[in-house]
BATI-944031 format. One record per atom (N, C-alpha, C, O): x, y, z; residue in one letter. Coordinates in steps of 0.05 Angstrom, whole numbers, plus 5000, padded with zeros to 4 digits. Example, Ala and Ser with C-alpha at 12.3 -4.5 7.8 and 13.67 -1.06 7.14 Angstrom:
% residues 2
526448865156a/524649105156a/526449345156a/528549345169a/525749555142s/527349795143s/525850015157s/526850235161s/
***
This chain:
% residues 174
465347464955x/464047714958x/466147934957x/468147934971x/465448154937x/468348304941x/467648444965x/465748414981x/471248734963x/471648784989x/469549104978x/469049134954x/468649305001x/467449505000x/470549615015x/471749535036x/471449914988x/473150075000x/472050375005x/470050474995x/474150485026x/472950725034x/475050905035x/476850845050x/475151085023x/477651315023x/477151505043x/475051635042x/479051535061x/479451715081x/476851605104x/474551705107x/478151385117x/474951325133x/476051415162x/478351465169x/473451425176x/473651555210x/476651385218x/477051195204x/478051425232x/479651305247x/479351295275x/480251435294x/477751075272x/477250935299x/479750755315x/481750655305x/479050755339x/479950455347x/480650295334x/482750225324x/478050215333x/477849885315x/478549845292x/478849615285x/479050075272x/479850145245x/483650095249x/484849945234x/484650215267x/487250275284x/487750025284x/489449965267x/486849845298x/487249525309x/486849375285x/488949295275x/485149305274x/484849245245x/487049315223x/487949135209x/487949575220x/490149565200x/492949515212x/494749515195x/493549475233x/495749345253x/495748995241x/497148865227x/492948945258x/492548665247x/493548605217x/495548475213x/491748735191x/492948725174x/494948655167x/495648425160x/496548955170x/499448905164x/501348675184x/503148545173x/500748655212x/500848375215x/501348125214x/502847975226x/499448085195x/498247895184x/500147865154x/502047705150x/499448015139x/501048065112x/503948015110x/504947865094x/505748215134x/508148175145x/509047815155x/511247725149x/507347695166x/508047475174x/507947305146x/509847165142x/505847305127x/505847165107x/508147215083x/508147135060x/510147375096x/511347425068x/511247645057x/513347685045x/509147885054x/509148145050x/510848225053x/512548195072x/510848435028x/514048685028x/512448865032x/511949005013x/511448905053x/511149155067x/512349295086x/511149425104x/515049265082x/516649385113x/518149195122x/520549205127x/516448975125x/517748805154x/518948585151x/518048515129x/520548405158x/521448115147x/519747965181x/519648045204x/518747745168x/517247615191x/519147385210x/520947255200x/518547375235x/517147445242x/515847725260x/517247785279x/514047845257x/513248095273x/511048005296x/510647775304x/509748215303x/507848105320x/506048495322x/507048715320x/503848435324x/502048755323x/504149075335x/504549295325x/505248925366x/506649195371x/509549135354x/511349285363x/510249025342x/512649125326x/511949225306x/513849305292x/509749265296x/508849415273x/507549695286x/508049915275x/506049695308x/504349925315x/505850185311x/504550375303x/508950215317x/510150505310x/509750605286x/509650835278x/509350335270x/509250495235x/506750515227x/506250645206x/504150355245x/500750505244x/500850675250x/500150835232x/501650815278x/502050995287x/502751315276x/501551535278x/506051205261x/506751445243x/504651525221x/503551745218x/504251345208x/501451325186x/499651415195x/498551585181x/498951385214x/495851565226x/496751745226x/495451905213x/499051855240x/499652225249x/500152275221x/499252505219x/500752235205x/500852315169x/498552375159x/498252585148x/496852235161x/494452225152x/492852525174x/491352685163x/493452545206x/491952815221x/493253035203x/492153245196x/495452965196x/497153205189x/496653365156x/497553565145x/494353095145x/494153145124x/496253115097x/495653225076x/498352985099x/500052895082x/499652625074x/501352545058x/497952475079x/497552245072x/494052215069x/492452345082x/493352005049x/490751845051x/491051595059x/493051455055x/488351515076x/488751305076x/486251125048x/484851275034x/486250905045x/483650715025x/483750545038x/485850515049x/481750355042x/481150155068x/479449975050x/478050085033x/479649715053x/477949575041x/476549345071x/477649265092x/474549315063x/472649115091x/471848925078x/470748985056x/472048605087x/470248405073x/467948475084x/467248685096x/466348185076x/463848175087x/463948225118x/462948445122x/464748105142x/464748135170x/465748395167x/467848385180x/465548645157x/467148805169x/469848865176x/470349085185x/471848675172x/473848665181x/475948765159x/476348615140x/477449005162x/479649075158x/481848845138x/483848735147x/480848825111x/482548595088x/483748685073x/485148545058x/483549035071x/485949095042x/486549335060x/485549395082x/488749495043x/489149875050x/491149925024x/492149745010x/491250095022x/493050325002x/493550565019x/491450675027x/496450715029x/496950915037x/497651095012x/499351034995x/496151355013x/496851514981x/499251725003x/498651805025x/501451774990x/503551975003x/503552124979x/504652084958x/501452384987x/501252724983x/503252874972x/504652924992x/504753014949x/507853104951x/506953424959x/504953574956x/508453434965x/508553804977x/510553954961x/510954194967x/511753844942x/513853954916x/511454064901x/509453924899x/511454344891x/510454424874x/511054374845x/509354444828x/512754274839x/513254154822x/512553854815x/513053774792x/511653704832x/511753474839x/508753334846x/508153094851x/507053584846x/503653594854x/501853354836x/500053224847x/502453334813x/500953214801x/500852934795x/499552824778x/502852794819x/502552544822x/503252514850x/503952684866x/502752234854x/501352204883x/503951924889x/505351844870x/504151794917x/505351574917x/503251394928x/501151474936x/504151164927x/502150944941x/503650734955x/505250594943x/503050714982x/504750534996x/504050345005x/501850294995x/504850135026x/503649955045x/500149885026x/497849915034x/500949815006x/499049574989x/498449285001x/499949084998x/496349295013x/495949005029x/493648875025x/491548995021x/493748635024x/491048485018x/491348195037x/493148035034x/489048165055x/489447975082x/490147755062x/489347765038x/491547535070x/493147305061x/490447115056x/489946965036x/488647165080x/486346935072x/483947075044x/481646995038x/485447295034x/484047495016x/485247504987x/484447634968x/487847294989x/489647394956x/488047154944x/486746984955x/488647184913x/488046884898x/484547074889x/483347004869x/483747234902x/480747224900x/480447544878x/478347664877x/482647634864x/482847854848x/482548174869x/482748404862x/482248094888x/481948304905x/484348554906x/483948794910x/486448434903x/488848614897x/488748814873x/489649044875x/487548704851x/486048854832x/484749044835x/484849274825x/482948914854x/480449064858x/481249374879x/480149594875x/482849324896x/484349554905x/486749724899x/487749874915x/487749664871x/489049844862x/486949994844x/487250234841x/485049864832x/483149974818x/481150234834x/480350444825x/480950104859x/479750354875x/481650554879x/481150794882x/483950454878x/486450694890x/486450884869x/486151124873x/486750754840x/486951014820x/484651174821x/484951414818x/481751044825x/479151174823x/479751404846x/478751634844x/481251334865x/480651514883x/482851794884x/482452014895x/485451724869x/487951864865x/485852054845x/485952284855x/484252054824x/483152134811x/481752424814x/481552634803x/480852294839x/478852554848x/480552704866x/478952834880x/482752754874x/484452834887x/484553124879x/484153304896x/485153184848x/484353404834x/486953474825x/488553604838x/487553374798x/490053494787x/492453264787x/494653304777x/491453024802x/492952804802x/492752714770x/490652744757x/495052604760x/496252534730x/497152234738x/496652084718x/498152114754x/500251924759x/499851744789x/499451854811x/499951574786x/500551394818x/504151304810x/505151244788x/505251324832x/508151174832x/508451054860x/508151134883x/508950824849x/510250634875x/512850454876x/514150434855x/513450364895x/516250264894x/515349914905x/513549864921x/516549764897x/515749494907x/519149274910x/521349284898x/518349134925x/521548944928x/521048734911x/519148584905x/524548804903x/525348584875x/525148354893x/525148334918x/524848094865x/525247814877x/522547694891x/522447514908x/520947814882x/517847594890x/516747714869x/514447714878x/516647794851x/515247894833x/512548054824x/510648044809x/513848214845x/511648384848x/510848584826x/508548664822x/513048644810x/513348864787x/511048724765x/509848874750x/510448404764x/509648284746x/506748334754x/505348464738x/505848254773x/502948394790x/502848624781x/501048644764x/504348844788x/503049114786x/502849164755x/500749294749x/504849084729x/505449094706x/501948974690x/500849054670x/501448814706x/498248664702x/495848854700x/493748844688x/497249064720x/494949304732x/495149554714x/493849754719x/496749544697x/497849734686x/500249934698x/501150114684x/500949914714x/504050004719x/507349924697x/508149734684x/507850094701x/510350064682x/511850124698x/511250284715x/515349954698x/516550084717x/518450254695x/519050214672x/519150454716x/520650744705x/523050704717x/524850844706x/524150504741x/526850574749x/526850334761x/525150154760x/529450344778x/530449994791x/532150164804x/532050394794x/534050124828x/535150154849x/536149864849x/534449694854x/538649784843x/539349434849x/540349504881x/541449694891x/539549294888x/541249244919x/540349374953x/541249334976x/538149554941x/537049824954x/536049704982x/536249825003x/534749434977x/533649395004x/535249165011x/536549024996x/534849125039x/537048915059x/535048755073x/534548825096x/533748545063x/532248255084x/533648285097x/533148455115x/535948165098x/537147975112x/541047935097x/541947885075x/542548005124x/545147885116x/545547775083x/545147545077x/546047905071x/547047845046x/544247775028x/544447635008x/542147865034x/540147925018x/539148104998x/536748074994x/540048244989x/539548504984x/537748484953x/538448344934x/535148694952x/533248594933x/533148984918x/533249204928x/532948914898x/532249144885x/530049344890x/527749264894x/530749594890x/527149864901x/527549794869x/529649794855x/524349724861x/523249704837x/521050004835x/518949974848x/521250254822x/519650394825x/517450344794x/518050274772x/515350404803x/513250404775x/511550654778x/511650834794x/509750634758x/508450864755x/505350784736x/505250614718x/503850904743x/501250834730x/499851134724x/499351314741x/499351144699x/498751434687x/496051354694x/495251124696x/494451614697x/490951604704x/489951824684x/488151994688x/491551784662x/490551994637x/488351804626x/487051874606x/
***
């Protein structure tokens, strides 16, 4: 059953606890979203947290995706530029899809909402995102139509003598 997404939804509680969980969840499986695992909900909550006050403050969107139970299975954070020069494209961050949720095209299915929704933004041209080298993520997003525009070798640090490339891409919404 796919996921139902919602751009800019109430921020509840339970919405709060749910994208914690998420990322969580994602984080523990291996996700390059931030964290090297293991984490646990409050070692993530400072960076829900920051994300929510982005989002009161209006510099950020959030996109939320819900399975069937309701429960909190994908997000896309869109980061707003405030460069006037820089207006006509948007970033996209913290790309997540629950671990018991990949394999099922759903990752698809929420970048596809993400551009639909970068769209209506008004004057948006571009999504750009950055993803970590060495799991192959560039090859995923390259599927979705992203192209990458730049590489950063060495940029990010797992771990003691890990160091993986900021892969940035870009997806035109012309």
């Amino acid at each position: 059953m796919p996921l139902t997404f919602t751009l800019d939804p109430a921020v509840t509680p339970v919405l709060r606890d749910g994208f914690a969980d998420l990322w969580t969840d994602v984080s523990n499986a291996g996700g390059a979203v931030g964290f090297v695992p293991p984490v646990t909900r409050e070692d993530v909550r400072p960076e829900v947290m920051r994300c929510l006050a982005q989002l009161a403050e209006g510099n950020q969107r959030l996109l939320i995706g819900h399975d069937e139970t309701g429960r909190v299975a994908a997000s896309a954070v869109f980061g707003l530029n405030s460069h006037r020069l820089k207006k006509h494209w948007v970033w996209l961050y913290t790309v997540m899809v629950h671990p018991e949720h990949q394999g099922k095209g759903y990752g698809r299915d929420l970048l596809a909402a993400a551009a639909e929704g970068a769209r209506g933004f008004g004057g948006t041209e571009a999504i750009r995102l950055t993803c970590r080298g060495g799991l192959g993520l560039e090859h995923f997003y390259g599927s979705c139509g992203y192209k990458e525009v730049g590489r950063v070798p060495g940029a990010i640090r797992v771990a003691p003598g890990d160091d993986r490339d900021d892969i940035i891409m870009m997806l035109p919404l012309g």
